[in-house]
C-alpha positions, 0 to 999 in steps of 0.5 A: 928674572924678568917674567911675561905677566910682569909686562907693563901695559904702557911700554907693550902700548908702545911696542905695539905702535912701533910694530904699527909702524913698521906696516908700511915696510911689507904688503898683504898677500894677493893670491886670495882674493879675500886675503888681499882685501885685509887692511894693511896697518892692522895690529893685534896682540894677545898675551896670555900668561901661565899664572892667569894675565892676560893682555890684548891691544890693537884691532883684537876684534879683527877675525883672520884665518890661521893659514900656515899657523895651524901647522903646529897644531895640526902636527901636535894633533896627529901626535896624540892621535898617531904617536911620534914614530908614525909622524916623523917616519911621514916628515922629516925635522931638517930647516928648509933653505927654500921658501915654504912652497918650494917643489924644487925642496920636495924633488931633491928630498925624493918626496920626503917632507924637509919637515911639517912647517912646509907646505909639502909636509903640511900636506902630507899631515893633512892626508893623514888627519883622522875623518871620513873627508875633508869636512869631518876631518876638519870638524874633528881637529877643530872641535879638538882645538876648541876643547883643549884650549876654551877657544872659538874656533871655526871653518870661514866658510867664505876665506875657503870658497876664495882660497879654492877659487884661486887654488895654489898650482904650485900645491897641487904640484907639491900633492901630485909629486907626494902621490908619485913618491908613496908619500900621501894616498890621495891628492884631491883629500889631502889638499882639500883638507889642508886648504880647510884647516888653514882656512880654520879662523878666529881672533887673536885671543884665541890664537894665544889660547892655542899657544899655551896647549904649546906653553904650558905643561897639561894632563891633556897633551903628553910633553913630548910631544909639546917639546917636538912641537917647539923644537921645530918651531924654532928650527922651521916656524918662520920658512927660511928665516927661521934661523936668523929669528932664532937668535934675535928672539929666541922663541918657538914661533910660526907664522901665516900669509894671513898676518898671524903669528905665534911665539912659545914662551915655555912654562910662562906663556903665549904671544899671538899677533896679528897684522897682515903686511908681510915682508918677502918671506911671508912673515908679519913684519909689525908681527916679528918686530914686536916679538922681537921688543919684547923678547929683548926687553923682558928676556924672554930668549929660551937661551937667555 
């Protein structure tokens, strides 16, 4: 059986040209202002490997904020923190039909969170983050990142400034909407804090270091709550494409509006990517079309 750390690093060299390719089929987002200045024909990829490889190519120096692919992580956090019963009485675990921003979702599930890879349930995670405010709670969830995983995590102050400079309306309107519903206690802290972590940044090594806290069996992170974390990957990571990517890759992924993405292969390793062309979704198109090489091309499929 094929394993990631066999890759080959000229056929991974040539992927990674392949997905370069792609770029011209997506655009950058143009929300925040700061997003938008990204160059669209970057690619990056990190694989890191259970059994110690690791393998990067392409513009690997560029540092980008996580956006939505901090959800995962900030849902494993308030797992540890909170424990299963608390979390998922806060969001549901049902794919969401409507894109990741849809208030029209939340007003037809009452104000109960579709599940925490959505804005709305994202949210609400963020209400319930341990900290005084929204700056200690951030400190402490990345100061938690950093520690679990060897990676260089921060706070880009400036991607924040830019993302608040542009607030998203339809998020305050999801945040008023969780108030109304008793599903978050205060609306100005829990979008400040939410627009914090996503704006938590780094490069793509140390995305793919945060995906083994995913991948890889620890003394630190319980194995259920890594087995939650993955399931709903799978089911909700890519918005309403998530079920289509499931059975091309077969892969607990997630992606960002910055570009990044992330896939889980299970007790073998990370994948992480960065380009910010996305395509209508809101998904990194050289992103997805080379976890799909390389899920096809080393079988890396969870049901293979």
């Amino acid at each position: 059986m094929i394993q990631l750390q066999d890759i080959n690093i000229n056929n991974l060299s040539l992927w990674v040209q392949q997905g370069k390719n792609q770029t011209t089929q997506g655009s950058v987002m143009q929300r925040i202002p700061l997003l938008a200045l990204a160059n669209p024909s970057w690619v990056a990829v990190h694989i890191y490997c259970q059994s110690g490889e690791n393998y990067t190519l392409g513009d690997n120096a560029c540092i980008f904020p996580l956006m939505s692919v901090i959800k995962p992580f900030s849902l494993l956090y308030l797992l540890e923190h909170l424990g299963t019963a608390n979390v998922l009485n806060s969001v549901g675990v049902e794919p969401s039909a409507m894109p990741f921003n849809s208030l029209e979702q939340l007003i037809a599930d009452h104000g109960h969170p579709r599940n925490p890879m959505i804005n709305s349930g994202a949210i609400t995670l963020a209400d319930k983050l341990p900290g005084k405010n929204g700056n200690h709670r951030t400190q402490l969830f990345c100061q938690w990142l950093n520690k679990l995983a060897g990676s260089q995590l921060y706070l880009d102050v400036e991607m924040l400034a830019s993302v608040r400079a542009t607030r998203s309306q339809v998020n305050v309107a999801i945040a008023q909407y969780l108030y109304q519903t008793q599903h978050i206690e205060n609306i100005e802290l829990a979008l400040d804090t939410y627009e914090q972590i996503c704006c938590i940044s780094g490069t793509v090594e140390d995305l793919a270091k945060l995906g083994k806290l995913l991948a890889c069996k620890s003394s630190f992170i319980n194995s259920q709550h890594r087995q939650i974390v993955n399931a709903l990957m799978l089911t909700c990571g890519l918005y309403e494409a998530s079920p289509q990517y499931a059975v091309k890759i077969g892969l607990p992924m997630k992606s960002g509006i910055s570009g990044a993405l992330i896939a889980i292969v299970p007790n073998q390793g990370a994948i992480a990517s960065y380009s910010p062309a996305l395509d209508s979704i809101g998904n990194s198109v050289a992103g997805l079309t080379l976890m799909e090489t390389l899920s096809q091309n080393l079988q890396l499929s969870i049901f293979s």
